[in-house]
PDB file of N, CA, C and O in Angstrom, chain B, residues numbered from 101:
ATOM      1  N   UNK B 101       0.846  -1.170   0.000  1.00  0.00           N
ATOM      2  CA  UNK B 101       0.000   0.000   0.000  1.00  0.00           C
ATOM      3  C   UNK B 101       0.896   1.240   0.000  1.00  0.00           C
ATOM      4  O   UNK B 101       1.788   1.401   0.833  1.00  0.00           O
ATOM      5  N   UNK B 102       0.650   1.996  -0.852  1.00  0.00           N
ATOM      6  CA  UNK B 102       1.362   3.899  -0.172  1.00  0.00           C
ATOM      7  C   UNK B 102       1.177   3.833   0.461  1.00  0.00           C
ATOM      8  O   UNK B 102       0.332   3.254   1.143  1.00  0.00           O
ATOM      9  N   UNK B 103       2.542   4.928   0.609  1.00  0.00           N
ATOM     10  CA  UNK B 103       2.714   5.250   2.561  1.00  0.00           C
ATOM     11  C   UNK B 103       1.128   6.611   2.403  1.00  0.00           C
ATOM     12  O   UNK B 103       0.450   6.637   3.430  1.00  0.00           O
ATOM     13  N   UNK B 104       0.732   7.403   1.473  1.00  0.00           N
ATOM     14  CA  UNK B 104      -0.445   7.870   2.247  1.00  0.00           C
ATOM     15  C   UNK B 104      -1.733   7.077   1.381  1.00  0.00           C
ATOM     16  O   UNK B 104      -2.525   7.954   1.034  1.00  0.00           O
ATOM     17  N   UNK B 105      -2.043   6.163   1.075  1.00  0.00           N
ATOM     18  CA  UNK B 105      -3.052   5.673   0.771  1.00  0.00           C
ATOM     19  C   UNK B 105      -4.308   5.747   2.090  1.00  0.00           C
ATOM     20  O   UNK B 105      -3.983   5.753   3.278  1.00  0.00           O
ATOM     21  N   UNK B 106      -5.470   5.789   1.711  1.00  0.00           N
ATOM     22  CA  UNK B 106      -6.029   5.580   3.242  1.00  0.00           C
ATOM     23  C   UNK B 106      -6.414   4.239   3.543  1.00  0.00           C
ATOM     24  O   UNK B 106      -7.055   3.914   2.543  1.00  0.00           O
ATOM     25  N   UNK B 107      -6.407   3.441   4.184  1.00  0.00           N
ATOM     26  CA  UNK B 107      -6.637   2.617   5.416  1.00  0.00           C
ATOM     27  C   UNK B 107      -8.129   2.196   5.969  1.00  0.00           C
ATOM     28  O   UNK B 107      -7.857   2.817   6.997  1.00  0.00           O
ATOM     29  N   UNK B 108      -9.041   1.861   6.145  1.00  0.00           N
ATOM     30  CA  UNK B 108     -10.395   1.845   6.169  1.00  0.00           C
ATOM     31  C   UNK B 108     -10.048   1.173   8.026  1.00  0.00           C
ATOM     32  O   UNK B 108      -9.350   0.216   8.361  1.00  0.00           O
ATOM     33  N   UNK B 109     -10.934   2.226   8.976  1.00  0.00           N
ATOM     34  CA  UNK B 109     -11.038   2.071  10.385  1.00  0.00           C
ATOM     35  C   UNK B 109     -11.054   0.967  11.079  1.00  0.00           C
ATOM     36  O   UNK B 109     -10.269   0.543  11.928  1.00  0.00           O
ATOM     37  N   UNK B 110     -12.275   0.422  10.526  1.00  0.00           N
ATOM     38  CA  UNK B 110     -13.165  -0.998  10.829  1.00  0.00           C
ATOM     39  C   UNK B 110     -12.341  -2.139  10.566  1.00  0.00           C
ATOM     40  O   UNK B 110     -12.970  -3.196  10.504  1.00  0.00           O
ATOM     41  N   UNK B 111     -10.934  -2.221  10.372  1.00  0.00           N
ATOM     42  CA  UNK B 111     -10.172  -3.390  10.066  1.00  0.00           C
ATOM     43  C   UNK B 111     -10.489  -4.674   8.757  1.00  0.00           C
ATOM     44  O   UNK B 111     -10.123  -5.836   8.583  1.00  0.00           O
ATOM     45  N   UNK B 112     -11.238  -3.840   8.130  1.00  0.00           N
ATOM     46  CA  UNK B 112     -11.576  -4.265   6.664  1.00  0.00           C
ATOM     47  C   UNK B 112     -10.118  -3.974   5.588  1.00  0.00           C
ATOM     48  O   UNK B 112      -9.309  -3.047   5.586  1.00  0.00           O
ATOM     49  N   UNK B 113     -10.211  -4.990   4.882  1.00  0.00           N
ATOM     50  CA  UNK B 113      -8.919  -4.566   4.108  1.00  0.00           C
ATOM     51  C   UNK B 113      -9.881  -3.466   2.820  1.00  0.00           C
ATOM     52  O   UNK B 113     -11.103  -3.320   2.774  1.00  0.00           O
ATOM     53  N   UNK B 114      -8.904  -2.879   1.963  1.00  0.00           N
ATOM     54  CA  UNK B 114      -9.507  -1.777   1.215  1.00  0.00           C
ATOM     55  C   UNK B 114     -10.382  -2.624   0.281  1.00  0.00           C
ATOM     56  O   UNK B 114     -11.512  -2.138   0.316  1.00  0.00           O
ATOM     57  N   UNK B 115     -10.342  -3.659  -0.520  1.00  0.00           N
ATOM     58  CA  UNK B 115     -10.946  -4.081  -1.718  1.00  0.00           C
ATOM     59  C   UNK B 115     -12.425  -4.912  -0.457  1.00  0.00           C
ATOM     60  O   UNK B 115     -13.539  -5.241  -0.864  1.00  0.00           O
ATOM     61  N   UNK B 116     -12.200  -4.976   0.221  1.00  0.00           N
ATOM     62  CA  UNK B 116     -13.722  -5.674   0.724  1.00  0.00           C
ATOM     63  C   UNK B 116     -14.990  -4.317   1.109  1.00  0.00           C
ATOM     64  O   UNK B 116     -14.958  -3.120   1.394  1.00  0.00           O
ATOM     65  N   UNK B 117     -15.875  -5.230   0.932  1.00  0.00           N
ATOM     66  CA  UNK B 117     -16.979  -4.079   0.503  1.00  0.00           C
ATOM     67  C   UNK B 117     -17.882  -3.947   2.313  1.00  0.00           C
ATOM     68  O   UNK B 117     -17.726  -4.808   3.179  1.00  0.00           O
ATOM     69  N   UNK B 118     -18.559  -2.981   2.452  1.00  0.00           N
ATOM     70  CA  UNK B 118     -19.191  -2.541   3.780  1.00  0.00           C
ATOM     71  C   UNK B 118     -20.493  -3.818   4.066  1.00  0.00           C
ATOM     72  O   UNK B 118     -21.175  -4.456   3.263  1.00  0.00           O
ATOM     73  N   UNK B 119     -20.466  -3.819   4.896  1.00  0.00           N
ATOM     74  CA  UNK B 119     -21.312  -4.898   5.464  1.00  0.00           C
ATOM     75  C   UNK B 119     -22.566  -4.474   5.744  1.00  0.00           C
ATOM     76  O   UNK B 119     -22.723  -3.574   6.569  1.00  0.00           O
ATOM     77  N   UNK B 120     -23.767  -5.129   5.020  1.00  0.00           N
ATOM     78  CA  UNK B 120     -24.752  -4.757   5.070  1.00  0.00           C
ATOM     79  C   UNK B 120     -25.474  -3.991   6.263  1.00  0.00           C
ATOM     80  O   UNK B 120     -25.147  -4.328   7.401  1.00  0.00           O
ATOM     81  N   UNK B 121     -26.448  -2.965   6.103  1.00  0.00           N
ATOM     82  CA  UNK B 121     -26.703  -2.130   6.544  1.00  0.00           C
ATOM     83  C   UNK B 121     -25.799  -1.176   7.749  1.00  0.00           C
ATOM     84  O   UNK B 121     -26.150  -0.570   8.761  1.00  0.00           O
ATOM     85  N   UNK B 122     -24.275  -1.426   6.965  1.00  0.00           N
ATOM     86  CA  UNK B 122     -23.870  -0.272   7.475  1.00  0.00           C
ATOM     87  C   UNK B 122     -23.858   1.486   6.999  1.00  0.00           C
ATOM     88  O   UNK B 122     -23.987   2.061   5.918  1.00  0.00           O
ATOM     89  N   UNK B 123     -23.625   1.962   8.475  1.00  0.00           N
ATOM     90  CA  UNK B 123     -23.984   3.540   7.927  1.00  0.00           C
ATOM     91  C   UNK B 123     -22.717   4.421   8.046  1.00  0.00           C
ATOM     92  O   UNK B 123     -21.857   4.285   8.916  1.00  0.00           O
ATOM     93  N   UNK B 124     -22.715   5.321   7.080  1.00  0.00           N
ATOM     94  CA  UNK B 124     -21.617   5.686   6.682  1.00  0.00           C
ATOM     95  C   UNK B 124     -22.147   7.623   7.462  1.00  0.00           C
ATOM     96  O   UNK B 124     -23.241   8.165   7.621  1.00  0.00           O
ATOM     97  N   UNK B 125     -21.069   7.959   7.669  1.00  0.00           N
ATOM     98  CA  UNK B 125     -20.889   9.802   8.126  1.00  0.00           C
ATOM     99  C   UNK B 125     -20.694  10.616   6.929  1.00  0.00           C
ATOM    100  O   UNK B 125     -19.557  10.736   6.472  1.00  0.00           O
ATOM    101  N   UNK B 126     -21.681  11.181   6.385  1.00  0.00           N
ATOM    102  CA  UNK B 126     -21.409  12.449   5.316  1.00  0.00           C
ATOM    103  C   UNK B 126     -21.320  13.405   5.792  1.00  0.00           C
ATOM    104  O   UNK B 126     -21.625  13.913   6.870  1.00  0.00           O
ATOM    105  N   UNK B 127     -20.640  13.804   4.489  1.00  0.00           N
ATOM    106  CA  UNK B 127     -19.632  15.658   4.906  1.00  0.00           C
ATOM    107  C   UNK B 127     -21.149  16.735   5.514  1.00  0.00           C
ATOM    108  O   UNK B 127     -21.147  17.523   6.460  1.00  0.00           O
ATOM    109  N   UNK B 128     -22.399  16.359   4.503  1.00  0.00           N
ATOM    110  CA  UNK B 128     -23.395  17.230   5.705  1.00  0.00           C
ATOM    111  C   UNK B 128     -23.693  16.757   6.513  1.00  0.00           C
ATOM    112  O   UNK B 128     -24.137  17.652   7.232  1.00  0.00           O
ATOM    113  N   UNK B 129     -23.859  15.228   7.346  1.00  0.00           N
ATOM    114  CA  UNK B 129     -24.052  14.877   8.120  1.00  0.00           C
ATOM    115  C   UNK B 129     -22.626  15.426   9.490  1.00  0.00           C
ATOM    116  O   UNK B 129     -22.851  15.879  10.613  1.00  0.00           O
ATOM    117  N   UNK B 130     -21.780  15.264   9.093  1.00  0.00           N
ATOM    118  CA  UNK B 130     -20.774  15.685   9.926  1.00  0.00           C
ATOM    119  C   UNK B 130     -20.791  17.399  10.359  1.00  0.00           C
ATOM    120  O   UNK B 130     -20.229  18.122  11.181  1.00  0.00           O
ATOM    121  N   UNK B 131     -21.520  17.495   9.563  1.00  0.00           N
ATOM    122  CA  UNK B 131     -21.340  19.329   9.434  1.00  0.00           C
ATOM    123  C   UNK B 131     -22.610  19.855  10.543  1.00  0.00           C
ATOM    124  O   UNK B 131     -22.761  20.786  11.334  1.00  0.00           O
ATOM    125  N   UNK B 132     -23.377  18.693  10.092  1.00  0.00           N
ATOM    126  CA  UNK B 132     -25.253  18.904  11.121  1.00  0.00           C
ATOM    127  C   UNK B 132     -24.303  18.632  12.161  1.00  0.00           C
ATOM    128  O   UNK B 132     -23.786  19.523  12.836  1.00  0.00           O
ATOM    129  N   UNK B 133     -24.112  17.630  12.270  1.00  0.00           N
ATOM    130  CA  UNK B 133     -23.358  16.988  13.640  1.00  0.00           C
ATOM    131  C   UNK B 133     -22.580  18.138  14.339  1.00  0.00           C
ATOM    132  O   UNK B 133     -22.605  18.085  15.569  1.00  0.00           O
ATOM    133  N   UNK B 134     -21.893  19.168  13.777  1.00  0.00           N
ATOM    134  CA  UNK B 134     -20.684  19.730  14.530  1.00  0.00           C
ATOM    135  C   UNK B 134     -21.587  21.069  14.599  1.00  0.00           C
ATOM    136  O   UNK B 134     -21.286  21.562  15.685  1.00  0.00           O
ATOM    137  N   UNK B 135     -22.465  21.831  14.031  1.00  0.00           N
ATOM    138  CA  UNK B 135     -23.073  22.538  14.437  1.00  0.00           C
ATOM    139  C   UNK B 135     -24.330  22.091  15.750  1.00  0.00           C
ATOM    140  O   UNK B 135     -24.575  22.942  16.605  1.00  0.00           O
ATOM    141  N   UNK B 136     -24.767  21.267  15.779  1.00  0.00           N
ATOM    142  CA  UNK B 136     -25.676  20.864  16.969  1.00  0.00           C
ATOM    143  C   UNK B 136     -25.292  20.795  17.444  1.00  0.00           C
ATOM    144  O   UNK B 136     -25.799  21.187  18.494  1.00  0.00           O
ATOM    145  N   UNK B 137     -23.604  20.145  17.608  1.00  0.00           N
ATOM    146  CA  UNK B 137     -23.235  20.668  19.129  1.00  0.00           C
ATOM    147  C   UNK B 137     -22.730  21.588  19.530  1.00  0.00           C
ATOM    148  O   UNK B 137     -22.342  21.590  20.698  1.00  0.00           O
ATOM    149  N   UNK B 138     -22.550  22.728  18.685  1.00  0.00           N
ATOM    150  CA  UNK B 138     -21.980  24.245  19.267  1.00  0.00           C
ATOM    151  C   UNK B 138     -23.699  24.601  19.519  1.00  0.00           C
ATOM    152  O   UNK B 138     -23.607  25.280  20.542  1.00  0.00           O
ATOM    153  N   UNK B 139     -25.081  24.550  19.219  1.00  0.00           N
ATOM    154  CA  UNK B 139     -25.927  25.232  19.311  1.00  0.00           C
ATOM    155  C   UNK B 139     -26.074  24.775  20.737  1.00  0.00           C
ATOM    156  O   UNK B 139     -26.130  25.534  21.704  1.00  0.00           O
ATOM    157  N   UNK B 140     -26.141  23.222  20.781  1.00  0.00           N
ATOM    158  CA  UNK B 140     -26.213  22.674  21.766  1.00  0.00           C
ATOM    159  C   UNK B 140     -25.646  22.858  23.456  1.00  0.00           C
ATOM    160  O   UNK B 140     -26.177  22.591  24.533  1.00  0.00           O
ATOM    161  N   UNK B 141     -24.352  23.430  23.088  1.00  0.00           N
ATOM    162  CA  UNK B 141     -23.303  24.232  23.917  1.00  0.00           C
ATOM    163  C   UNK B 141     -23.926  25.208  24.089  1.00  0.00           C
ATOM    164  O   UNK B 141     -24.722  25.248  25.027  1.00  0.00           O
ATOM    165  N   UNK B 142     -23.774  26.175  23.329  1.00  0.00           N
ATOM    166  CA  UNK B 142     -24.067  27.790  23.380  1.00  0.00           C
ATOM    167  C   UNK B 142     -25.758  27.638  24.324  1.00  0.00           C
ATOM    168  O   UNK B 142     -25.912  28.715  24.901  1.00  0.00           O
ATOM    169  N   UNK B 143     -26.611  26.970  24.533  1.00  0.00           N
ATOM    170  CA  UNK B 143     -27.807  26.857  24.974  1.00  0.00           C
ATOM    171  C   UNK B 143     -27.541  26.846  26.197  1.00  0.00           C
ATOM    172  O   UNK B 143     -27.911  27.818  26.856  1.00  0.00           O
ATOM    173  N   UNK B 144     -26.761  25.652  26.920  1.00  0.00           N
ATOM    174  CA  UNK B 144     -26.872  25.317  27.851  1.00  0.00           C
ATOM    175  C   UNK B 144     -25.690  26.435  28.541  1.00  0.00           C
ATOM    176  O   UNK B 144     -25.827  26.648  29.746  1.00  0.00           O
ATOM    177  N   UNK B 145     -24.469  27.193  27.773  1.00  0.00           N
ATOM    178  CA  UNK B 145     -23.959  28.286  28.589  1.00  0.00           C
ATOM    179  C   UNK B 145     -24.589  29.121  28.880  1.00  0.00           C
ATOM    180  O   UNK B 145     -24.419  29.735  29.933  1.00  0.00           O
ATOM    181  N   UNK B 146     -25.737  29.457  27.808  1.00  0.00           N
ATOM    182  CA  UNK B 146     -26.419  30.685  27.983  1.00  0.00           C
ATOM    183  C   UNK B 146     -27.452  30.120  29.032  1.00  0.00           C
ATOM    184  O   UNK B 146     -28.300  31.009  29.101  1.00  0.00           O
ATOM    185  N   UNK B 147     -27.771  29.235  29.773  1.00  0.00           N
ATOM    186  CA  UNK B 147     -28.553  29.338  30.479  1.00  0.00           C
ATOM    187  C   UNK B 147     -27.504  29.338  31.923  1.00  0.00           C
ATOM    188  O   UNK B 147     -27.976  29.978  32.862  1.00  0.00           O
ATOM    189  N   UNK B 148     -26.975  29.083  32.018  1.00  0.00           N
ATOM    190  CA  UNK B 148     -25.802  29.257  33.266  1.00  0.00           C
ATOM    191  C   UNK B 148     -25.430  30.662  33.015  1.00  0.00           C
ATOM    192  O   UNK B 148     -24.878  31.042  34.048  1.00  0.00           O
ATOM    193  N   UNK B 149     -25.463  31.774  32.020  1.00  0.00           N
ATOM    194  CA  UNK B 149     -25.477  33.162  32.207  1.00  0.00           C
ATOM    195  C   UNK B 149     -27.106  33.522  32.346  1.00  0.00           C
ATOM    196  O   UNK B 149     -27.356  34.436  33.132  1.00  0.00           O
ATOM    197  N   UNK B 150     -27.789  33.145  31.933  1.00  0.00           N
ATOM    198  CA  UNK B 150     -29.266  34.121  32.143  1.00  0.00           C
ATOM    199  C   UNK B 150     -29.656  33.253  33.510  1.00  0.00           C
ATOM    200  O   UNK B 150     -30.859  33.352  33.749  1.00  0.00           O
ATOM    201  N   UNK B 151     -29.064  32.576  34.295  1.00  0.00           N
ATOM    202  CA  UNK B 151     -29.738  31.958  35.529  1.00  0.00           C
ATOM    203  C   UNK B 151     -28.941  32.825  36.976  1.00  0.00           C
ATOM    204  O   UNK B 151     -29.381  32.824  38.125  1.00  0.00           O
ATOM    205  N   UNK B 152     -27.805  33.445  36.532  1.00  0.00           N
ATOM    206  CA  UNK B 152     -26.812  34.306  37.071  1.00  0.00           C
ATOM    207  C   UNK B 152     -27.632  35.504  37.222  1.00  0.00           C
ATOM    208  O   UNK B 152     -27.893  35.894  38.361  1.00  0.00           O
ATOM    209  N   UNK B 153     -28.188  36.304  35.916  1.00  0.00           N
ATOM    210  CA  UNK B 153     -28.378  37.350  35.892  1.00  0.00           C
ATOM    211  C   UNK B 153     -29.921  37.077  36.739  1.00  0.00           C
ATOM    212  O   UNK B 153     -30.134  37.399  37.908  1.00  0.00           O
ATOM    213  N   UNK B 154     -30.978  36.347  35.734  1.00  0.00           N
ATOM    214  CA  UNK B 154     -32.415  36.779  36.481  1.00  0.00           C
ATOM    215  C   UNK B 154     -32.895  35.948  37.557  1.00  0.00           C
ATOM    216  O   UNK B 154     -34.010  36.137  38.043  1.00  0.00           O
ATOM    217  N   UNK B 155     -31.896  34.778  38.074  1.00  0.00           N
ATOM    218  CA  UNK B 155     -32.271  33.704  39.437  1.00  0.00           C
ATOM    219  C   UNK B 155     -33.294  33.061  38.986  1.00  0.00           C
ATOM    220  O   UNK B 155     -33.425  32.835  37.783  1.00  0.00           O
ATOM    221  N   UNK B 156     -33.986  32.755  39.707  1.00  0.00           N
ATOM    222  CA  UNK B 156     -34.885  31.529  39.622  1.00  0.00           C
ATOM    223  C   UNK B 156     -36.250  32.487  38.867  1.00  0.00           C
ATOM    224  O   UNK B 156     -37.230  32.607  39.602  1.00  0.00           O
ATOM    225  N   UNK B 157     -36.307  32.893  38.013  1.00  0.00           N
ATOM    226  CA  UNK B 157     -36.884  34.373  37.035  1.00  0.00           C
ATOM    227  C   UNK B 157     -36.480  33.726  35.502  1.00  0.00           C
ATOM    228  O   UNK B 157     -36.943  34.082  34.418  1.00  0.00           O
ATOM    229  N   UNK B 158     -35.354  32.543  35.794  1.00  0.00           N
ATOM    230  CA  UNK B 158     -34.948  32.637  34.340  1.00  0.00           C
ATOM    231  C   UNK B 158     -36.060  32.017  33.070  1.00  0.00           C
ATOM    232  O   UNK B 158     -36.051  32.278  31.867  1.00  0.00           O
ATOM    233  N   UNK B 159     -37.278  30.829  34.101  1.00  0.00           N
ATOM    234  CA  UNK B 159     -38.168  30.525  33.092  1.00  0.00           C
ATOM    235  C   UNK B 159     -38.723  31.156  32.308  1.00  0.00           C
ATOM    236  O   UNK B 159     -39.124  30.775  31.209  1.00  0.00           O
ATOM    237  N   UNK B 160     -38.856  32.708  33.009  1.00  0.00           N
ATOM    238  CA  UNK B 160     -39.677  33.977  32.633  1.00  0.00           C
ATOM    239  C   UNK B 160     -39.266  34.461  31.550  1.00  0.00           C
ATOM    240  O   UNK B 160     -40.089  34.627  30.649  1.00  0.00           O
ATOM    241  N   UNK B 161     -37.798  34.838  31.336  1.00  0.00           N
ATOM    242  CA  UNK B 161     -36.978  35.122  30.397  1.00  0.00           C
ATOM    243  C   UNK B 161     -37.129  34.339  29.105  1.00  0.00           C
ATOM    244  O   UNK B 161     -37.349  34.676  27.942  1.00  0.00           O
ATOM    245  N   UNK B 162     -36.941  33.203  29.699  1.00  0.00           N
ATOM    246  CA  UNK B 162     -36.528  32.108  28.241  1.00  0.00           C
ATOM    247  C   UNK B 162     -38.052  32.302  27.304  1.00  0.00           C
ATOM    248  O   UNK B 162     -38.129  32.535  26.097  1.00  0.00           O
ATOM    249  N   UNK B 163     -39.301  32.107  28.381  1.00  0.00           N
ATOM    250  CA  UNK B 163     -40.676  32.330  27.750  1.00  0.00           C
ATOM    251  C   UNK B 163     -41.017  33.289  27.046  1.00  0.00           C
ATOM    252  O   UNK B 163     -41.808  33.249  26.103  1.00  0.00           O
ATOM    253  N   UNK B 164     -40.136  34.704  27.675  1.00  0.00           N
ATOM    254  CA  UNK B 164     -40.518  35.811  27.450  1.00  0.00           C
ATOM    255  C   UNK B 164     -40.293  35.942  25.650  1.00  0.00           C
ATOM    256  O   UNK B 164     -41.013  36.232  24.695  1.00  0.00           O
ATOM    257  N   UNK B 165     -38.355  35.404  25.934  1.00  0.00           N
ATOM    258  CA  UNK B 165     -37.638  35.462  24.557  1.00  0.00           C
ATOM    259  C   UNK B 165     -38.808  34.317  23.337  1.00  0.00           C
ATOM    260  O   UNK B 165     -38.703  34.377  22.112  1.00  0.00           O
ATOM    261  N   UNK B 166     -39.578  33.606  23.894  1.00  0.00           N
ATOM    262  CA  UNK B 166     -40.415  32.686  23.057  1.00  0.00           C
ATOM    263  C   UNK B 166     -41.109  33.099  22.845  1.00  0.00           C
ATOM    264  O   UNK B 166     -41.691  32.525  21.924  1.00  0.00           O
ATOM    265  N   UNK B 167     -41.686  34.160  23.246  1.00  0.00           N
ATOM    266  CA  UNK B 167     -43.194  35.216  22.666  1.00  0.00           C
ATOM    267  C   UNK B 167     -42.472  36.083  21.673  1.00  0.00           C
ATOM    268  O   UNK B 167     -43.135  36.368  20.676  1.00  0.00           O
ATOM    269  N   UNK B 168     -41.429  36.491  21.728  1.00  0.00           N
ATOM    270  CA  UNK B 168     -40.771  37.504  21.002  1.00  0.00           C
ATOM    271  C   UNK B 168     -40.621  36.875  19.730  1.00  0.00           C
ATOM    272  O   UNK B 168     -41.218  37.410  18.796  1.00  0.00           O
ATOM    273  N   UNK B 169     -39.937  35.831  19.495  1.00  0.00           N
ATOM    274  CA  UNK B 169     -39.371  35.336  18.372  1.00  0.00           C
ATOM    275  C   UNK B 169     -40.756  34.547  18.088  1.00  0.00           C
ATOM    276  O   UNK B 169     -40.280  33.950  17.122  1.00  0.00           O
ATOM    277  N   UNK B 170     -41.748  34.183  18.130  1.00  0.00           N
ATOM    278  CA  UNK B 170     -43.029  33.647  17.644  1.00  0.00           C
ATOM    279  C   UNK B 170     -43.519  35.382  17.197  1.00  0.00           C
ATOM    280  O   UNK B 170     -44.017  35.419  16.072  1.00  0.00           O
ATOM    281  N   UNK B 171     -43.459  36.485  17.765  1.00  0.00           N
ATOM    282  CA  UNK B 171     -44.003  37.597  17.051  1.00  0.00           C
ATOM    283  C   UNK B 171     -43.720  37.834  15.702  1.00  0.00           C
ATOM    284  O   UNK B 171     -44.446  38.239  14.794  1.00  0.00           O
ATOM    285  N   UNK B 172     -42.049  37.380  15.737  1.00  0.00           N
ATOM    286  CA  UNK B 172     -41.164  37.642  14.771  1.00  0.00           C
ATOM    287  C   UNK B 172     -41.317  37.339  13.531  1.00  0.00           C
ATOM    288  O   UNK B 172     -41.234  37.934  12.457  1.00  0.00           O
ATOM    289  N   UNK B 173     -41.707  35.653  14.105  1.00  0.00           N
ATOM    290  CA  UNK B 173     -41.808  34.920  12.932  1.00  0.00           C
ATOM    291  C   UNK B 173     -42.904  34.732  12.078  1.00  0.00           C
ATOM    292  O   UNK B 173     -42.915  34.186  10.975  1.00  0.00           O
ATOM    293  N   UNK B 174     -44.137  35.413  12.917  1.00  0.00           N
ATOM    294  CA  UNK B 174     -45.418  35.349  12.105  1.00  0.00           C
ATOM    295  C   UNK B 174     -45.392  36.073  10.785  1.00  0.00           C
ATOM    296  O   UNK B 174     -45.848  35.413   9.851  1.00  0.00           O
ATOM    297  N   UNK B 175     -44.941  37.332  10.488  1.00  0.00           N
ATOM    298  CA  UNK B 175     -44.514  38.257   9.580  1.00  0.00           C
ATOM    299  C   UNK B 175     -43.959  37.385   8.501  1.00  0.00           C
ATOM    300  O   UNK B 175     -44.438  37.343   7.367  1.00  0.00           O
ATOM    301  N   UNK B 176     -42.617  36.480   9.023  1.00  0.00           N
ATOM    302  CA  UNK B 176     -42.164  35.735   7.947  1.00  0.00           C
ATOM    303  C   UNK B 176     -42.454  34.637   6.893  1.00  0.00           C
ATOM    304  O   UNK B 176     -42.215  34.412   5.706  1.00  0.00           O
ATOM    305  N   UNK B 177     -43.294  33.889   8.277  1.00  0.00           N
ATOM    306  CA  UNK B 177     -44.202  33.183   7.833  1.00  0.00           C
ATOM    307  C   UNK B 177     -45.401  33.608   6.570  1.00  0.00           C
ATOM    308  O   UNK B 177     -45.482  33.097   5.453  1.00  0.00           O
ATOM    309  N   UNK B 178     -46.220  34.639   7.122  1.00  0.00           N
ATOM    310  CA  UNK B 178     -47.137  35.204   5.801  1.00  0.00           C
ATOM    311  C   UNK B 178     -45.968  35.426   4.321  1.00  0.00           C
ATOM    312  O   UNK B 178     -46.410  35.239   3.188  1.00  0.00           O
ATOM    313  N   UNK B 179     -45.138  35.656   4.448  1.00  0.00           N
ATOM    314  CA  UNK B 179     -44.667  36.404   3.315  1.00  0.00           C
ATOM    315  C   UNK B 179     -43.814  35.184   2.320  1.00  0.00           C
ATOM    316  O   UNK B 179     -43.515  35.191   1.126  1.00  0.00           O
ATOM    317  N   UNK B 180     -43.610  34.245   3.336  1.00  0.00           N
ATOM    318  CA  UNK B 180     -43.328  32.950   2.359  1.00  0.00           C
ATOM    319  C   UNK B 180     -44.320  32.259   1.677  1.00  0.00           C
ATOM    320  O   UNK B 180     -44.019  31.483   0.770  1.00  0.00           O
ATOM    321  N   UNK B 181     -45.751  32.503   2.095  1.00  0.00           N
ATOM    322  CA  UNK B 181     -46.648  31.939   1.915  1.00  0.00           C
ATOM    323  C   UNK B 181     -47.046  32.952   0.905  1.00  0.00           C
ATOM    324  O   UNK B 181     -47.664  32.388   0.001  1.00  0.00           O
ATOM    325  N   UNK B 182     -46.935  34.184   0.715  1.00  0.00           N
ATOM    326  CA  UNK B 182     -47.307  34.725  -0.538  1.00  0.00           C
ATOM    327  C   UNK B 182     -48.141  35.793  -0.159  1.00  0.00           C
ATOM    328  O   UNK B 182     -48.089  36.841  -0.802  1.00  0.00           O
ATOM    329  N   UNK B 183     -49.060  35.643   0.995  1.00  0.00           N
ATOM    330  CA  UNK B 183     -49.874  36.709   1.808  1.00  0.00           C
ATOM    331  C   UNK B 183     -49.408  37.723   2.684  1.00  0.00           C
ATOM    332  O   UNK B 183     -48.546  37.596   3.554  1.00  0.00           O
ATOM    333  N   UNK B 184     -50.014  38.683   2.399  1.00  0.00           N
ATOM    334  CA  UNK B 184     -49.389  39.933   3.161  1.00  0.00           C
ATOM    335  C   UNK B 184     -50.012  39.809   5.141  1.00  0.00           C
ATOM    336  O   UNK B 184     -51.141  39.709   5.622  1.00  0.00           O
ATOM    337  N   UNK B 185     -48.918  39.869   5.644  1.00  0.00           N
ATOM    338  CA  UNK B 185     -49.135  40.106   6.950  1.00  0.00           C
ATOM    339  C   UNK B 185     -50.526  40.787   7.242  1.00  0.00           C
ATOM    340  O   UNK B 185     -50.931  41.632   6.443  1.00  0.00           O
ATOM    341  N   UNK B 186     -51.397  40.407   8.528  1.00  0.00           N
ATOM    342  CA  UNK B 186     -52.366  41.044   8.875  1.00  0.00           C
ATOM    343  C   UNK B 186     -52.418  40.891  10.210  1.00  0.00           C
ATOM    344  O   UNK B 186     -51.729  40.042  10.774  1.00  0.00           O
ATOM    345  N   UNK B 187     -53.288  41.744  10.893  1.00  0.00           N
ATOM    346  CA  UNK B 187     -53.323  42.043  12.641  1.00  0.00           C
ATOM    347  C   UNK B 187     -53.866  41.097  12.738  1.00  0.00           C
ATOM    348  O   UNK B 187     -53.256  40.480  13.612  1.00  0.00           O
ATOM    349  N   UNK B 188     -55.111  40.198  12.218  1.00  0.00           N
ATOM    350  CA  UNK B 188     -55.936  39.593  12.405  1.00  0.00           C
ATOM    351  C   UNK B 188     -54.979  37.772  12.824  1.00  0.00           C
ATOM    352  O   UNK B 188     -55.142  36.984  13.756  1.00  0.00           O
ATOM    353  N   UNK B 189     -53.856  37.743  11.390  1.00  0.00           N
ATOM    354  CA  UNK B 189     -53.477  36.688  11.706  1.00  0.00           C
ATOM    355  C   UNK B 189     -52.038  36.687  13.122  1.00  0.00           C
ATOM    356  O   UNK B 189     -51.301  35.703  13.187  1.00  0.00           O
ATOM    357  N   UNK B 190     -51.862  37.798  14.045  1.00  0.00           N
ATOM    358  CA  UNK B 190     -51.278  37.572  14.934  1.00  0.00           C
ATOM    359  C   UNK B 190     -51.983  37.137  16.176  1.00  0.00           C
ATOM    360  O   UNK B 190     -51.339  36.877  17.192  1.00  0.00           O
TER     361      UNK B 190
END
């Protein structure tokens, strides 16, 4: 083999083929993967900072921030859909 040829993990030699229903890691799967866990991170720091700042208040916050961004998104929502925003549908 070249010295950089690659090597297959699983102790399969290179010419043998994957063993049924195995699953393989794609470049977007790896990519979902490595962003969920920075979102995943960043969530749980930010709640060890907003539990600092508002104490045992922080459910209030997090809810609060969930009314906000549901306001947000109603707007966006109509306008993907083709319909113009209305008071009626908030």
């Amino acid at each position: 083999m070249p010295p950089l040829a690659r090597e297959p993990l699983d102790g399969r030699d290179a010419g043998e083929a994957a063993p049924a229903g195995a699953r393989a890691m794609t470049v977007r799967g790896a990519a979902f993967l490595g962003v969920g866990s920075m979102v995943g991170a960043g969530i749980f720091a930010l709640l060890g900072e907003a539990g600092a700042v508002a104490g045992s208040a922080v459910w209030l916050s997090f809810l609060l921030a969930g009314v906000v961004a549901t306001c947000r998104a109603m707007p966006s929502r109509s306008w993907e859909r083709g319909t113009p925003p209305t008071p009626e549908a908030m």
